[in-house]
C-alpha positions as CSV (number, residue, x, y, z in Angstrom):
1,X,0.0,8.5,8.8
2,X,1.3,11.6,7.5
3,X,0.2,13.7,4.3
4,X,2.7,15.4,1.6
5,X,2.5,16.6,-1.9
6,X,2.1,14.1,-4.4
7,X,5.0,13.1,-6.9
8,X,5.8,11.1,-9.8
9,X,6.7,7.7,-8.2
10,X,3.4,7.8,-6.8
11,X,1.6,7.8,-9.6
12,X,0.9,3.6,-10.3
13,X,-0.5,3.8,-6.6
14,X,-2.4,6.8,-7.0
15,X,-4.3,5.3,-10.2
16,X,-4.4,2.1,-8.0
17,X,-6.7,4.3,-5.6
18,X,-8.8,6.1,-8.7
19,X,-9.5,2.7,-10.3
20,X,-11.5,1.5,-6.9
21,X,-13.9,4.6,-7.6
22,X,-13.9,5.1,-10.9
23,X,-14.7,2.8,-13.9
24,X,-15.1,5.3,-16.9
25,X,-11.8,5.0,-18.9
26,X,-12.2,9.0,-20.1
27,X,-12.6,10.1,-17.0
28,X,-9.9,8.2,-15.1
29,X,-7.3,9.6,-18.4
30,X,-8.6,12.6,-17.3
31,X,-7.6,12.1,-13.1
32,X,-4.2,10.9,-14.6
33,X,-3.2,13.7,-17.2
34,X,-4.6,16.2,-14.2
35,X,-1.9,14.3,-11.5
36,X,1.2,16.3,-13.8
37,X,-0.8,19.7,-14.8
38,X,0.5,22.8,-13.3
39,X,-3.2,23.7,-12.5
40,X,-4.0,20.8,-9.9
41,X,-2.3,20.6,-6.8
42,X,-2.4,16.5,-5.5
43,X,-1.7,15.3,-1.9
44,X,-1.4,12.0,-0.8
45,X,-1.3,10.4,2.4
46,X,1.1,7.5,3.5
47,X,1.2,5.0,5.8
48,X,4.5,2.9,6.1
49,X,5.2,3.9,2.9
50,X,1.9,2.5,1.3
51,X,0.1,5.3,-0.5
52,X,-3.1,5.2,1.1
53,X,-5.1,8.2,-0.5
54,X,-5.1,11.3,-3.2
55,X,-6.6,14.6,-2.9
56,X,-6.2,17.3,-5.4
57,X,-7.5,20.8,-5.9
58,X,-7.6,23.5,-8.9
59,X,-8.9,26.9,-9.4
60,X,-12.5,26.4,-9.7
61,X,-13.3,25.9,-13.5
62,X,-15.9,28.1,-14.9
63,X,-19.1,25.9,-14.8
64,X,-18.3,25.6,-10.9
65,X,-16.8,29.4,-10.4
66,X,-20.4,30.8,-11.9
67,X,-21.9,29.0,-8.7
68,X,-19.3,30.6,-6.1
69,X,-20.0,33.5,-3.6
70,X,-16.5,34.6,-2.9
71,X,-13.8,35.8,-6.5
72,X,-11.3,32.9,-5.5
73,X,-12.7,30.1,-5.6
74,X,-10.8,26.3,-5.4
75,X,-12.5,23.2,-6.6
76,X,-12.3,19.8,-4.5
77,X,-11.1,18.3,-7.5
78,X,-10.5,14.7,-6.2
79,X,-10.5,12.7,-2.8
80,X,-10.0,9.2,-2.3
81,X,-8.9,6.4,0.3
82,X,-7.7,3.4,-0.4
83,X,-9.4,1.8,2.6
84,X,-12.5,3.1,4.5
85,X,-13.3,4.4,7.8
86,X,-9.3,4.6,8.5
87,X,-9.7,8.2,8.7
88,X,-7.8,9.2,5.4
89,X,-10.0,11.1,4.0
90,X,-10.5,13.4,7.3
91,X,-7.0,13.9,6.7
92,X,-6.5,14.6,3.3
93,X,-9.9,16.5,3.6
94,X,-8.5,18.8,6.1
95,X,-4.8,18.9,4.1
96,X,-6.7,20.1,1.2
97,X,-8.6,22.9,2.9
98,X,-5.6,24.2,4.6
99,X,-3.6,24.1,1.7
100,X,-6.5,26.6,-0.3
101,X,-6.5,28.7,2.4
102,X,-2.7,28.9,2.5
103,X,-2.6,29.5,-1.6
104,X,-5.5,32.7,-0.9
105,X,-8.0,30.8,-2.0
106,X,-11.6,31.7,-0.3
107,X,-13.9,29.0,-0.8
108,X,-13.9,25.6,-1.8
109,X,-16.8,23.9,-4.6
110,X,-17.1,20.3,-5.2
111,X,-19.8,18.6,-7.9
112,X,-20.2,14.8,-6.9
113,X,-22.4,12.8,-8.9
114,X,-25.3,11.1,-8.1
115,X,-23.8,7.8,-8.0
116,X,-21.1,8.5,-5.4
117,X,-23.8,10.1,-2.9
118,X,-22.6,8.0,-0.6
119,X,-19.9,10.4,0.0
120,X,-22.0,13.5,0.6
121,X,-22.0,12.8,4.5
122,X,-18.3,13.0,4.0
123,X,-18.7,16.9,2.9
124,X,-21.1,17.7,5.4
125,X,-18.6,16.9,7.8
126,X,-16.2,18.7,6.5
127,X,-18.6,22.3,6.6
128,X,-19.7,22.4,2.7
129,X,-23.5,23.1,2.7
130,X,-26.2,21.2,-0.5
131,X,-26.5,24.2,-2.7
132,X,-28.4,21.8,-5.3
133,X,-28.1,19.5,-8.1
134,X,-26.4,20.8,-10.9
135,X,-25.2,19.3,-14.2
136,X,-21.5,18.0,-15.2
137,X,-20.4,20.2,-17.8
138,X,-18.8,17.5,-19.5
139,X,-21.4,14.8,-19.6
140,X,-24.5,16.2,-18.2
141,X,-24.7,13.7,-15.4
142,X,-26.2,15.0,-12.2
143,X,-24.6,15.4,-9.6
144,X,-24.6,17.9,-6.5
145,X,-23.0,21.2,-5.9
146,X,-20.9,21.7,-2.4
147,X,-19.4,25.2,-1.1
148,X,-17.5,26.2,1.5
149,X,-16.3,29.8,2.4
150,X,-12.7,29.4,3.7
């Protein structure tokens, strides 16, 4: 399994993988208009030529960059496997950590609802620490705050 930056021919596989999270139709527009802005940075990782995960980062928006500790902070915009317990999202997980570090970002932030707390272990692993449940700026929904320094 190998990682590289995402492209356009991914793209019907990539919303594949977001649909198996994600049913909210203004929120998955969202994940797809984000896949071609200049602002996120996408990854995928591929198996035998089968997409088999995403992961994209951005410059922390303001409603998480009012919660960092460091100037620079990058958001863990989006992470997601196609199939579980495969080890694709350690991958793209460390891909997208090393790739923040590499673009002189300092720390990474992550909101994830309450409804996917399944996936908090996931940060844990990965170093963030709870800083709290927080508020989407879009929605309101709760959800919980994640931070890394880098």
């Amino acid at each position: 399994m190998k990682t590289r930056k995402y492209n356009k021919k991914d793209e019907v596989e990539v919303k594949n993988i977001f649909a198996q999270y994600w049913t909210d139709t203004e929120f998955l527009n969202e994940l797809t208009e984000a896949l071609h802005a200049e602002i996120c940075k996408y990854y995928v990782a591929e198996k035998d030529g089968e997409i088999v995960g995403v992961a994209g980062l951005r410059e922390a928006p303001a409603h998480l960059n009012k919660h960092a500790d460091t100037e620079k902070p990058a958001e863990l915009y989006i992470i997601a496997s196609k199939y579980k317990n495969k080890g694709i999202g350690n991958l793209l997980g460390q891909k997208i950590i090393n790739e923040a570090k590499k673009l002189e970002f300092t720390e990474m932030v992550c909101y994830s609802p309450e409804t996917h707390n399944s996936s908090w272990k996931f940060y844990e692993k990965f170093g963030f620490t709870k800083q709290g449940i927080i508020k989407d700026s879009d929605d309101g929904y709760p959800g919980m705050l994640w931070k890394k320094i880098i």
